[in-house]
C-alpha beads as a LAMMPS data file, in Angstrom:
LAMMPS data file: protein, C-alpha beads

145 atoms
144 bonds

1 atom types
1 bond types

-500.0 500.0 xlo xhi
-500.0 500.0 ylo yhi
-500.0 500.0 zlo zhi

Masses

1 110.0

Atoms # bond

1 1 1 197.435 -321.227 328.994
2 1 1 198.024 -324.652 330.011
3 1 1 201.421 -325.045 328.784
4 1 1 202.671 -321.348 329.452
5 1 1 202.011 -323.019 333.218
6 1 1 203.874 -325.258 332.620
7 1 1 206.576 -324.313 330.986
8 1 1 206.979 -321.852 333.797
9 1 1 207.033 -324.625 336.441
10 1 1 209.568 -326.147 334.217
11 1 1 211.586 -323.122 334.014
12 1 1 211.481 -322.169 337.878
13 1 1 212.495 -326.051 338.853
14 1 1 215.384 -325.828 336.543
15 1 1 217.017 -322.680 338.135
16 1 1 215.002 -320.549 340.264
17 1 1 213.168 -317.200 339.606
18 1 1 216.024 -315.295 338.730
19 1 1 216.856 -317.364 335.558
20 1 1 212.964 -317.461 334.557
21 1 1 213.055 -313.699 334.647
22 1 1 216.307 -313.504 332.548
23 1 1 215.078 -316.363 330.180
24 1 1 211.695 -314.478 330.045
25 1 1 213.227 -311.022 328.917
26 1 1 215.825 -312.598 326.072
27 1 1 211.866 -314.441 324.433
28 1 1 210.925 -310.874 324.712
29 1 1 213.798 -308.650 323.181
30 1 1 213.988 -311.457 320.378
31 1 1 210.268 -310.815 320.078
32 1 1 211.219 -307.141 319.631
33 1 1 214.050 -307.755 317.138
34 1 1 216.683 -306.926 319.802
35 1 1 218.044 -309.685 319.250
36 1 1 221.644 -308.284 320.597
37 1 1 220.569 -307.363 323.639
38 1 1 219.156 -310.643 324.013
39 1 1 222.215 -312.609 323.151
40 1 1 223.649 -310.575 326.159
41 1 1 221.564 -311.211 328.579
42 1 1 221.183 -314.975 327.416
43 1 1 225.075 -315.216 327.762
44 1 1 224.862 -313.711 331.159
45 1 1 222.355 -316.726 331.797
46 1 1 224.834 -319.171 330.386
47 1 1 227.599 -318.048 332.607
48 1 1 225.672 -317.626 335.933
49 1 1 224.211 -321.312 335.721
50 1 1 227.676 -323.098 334.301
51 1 1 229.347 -321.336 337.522
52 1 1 226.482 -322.457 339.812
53 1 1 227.117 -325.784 338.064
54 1 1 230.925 -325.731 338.478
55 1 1 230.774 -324.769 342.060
56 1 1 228.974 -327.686 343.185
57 1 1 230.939 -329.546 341.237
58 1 1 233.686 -328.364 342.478
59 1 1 232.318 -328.661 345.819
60 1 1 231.742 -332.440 345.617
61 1 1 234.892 -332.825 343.926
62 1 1 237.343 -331.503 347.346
63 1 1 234.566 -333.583 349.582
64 1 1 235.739 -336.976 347.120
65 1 1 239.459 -335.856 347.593
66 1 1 238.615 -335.529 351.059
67 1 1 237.676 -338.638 351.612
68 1 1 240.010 -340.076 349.594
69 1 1 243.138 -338.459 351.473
70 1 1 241.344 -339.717 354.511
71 1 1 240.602 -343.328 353.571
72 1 1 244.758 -343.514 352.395
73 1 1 245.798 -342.228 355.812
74 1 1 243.815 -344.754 357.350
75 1 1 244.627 -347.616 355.605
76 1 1 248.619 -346.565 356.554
77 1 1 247.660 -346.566 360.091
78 1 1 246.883 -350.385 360.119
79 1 1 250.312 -351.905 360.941
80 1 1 251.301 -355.231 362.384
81 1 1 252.070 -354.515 365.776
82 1 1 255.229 -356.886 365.510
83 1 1 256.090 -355.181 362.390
84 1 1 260.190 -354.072 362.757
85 1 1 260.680 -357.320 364.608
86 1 1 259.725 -358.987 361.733
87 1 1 261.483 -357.124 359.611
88 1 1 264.240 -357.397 361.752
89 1 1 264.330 -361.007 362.129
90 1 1 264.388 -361.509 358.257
91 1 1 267.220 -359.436 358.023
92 1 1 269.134 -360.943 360.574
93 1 1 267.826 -364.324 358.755
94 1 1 269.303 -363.435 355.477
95 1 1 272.643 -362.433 356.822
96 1 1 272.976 -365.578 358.384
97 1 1 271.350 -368.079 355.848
98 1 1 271.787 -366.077 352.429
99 1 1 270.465 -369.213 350.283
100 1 1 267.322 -369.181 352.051
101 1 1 264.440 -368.602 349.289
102 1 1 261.874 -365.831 349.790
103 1 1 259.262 -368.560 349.755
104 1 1 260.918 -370.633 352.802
105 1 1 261.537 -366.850 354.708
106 1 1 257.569 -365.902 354.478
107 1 1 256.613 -369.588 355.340
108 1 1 258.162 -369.457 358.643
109 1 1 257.911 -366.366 359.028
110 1 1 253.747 -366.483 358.730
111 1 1 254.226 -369.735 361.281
112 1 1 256.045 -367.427 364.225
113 1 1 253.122 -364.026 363.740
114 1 1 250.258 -363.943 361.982
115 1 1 250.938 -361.749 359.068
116 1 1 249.687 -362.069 355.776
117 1 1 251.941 -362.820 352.741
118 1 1 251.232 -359.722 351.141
119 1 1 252.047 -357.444 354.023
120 1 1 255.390 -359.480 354.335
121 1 1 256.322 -359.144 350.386
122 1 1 255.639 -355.427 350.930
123 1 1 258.295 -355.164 353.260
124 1 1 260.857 -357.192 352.022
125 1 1 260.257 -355.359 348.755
126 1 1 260.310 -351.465 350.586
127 1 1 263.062 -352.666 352.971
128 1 1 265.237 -354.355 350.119
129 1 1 265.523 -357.474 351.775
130 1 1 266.183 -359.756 349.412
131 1 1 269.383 -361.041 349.680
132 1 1 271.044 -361.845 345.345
133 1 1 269.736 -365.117 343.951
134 1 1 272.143 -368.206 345.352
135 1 1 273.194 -370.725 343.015
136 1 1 271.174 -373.592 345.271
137 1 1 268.605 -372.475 347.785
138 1 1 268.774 -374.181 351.220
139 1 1 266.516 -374.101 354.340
140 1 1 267.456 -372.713 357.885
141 1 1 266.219 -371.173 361.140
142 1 1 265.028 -367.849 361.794
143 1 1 267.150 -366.452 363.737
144 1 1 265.851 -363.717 366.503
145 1 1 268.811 -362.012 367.856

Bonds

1 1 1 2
2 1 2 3
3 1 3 4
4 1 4 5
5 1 5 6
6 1 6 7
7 1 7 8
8 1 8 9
9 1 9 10
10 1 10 11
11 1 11 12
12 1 12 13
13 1 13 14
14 1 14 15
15 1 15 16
16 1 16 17
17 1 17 18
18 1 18 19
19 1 19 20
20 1 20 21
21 1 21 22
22 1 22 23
23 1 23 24
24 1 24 25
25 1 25 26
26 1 26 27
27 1 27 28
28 1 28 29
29 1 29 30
30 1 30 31
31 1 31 32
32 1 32 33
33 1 33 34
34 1 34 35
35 1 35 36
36 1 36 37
37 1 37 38
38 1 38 39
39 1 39 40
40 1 40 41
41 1 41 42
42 1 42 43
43 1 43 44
44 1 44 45
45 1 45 46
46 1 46 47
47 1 47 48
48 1 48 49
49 1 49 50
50 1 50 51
51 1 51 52
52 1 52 53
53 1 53 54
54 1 54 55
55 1 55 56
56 1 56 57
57 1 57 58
58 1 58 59
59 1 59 60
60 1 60 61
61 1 61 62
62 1 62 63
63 1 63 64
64 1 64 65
65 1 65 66
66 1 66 67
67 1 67 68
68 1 68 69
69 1 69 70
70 1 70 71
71 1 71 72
72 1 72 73
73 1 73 74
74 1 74 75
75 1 75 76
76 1 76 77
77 1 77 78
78 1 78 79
79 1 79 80
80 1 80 81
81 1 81 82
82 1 82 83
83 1 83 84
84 1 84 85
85 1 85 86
86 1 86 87
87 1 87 88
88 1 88 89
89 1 89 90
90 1 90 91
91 1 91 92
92 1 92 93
93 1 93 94
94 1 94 95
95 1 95 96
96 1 96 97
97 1 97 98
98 1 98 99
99 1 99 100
100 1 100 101
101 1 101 102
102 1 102 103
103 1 103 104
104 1 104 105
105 1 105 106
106 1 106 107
107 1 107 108
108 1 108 109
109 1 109 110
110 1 110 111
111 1 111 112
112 1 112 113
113 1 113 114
114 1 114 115
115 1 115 116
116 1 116 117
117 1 117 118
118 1 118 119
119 1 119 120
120 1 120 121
121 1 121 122
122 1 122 123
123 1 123 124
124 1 124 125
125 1 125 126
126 1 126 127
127 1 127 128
128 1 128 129
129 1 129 130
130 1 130 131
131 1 131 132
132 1 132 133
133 1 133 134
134 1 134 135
135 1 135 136
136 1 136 137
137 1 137 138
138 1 138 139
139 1 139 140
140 1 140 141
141 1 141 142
142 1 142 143
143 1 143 144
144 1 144 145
């Protein structure tokens, strides 16, 4: 008696009353040699728990994507304040001082705003910047307007 207990503890933790009552009637109409009926009803089982299963999956899957959407749209929020002025001053830059190397550009360009060297090789890269590869590089001022 002890383990028909708990086997029946087992079975209602698992997935409720409803699927100890189906799982209890396929035992019995396999008992009973009807054993069709019971693959029915065990399928029917099978299908109501893999849904219930999907469905929270799929329910935790859109929260993740969620989150993720919102995390991205955060993250594209965080500009430089000073950003197109930056951008615009390298521009200008490379007009006038087309030798100037990309390394002498973000060097003085980190020394006017505090920007980060990765933020600034994003934009040269996304703005196209980069002015064709001089024969010699040279140095020069930044120029502002």
């Amino acid at each position: 008696m002890k383990n028909n207990l708990e086997a029946k503890a087992i079975l209602e933790h698992s997935g409720g009353k409803d699927n100890l009552v189906l799982l209890q009637a396929v035992m019995m109409l396999k008992k009973a040699n009807c054993d069709y009926i019971a693959n029915e009803i065990y399928q029917l089982y099978h299908r109501m728990n893999t849904e219930k299963m999907l469905s929270g999956y799929d329910k935790k899957l859109y929260k993740k994507l969620i989150i993720s959407e919102d995390r991205r749209n955060a993250g594209k929020k965080n500009e430089h304040k000073n950003k197109q002025e930056i951008i615009n001053v390298m521009e200008k830059t490379w007009i006038k001082h087309q030798s100037m190397s990309q390394t002498t550009m973000i060097k003085k360009i980190r020394e006017h705003y505090k920007v980060s060297e990765k933020s600034l090789l994003t934009w040269i890269k996304e703005n196209e910047l980069l002015p064709p590869k001089p024969p010699k590089y040279t140095s020069g001022e930044l120029v502002f307007d």
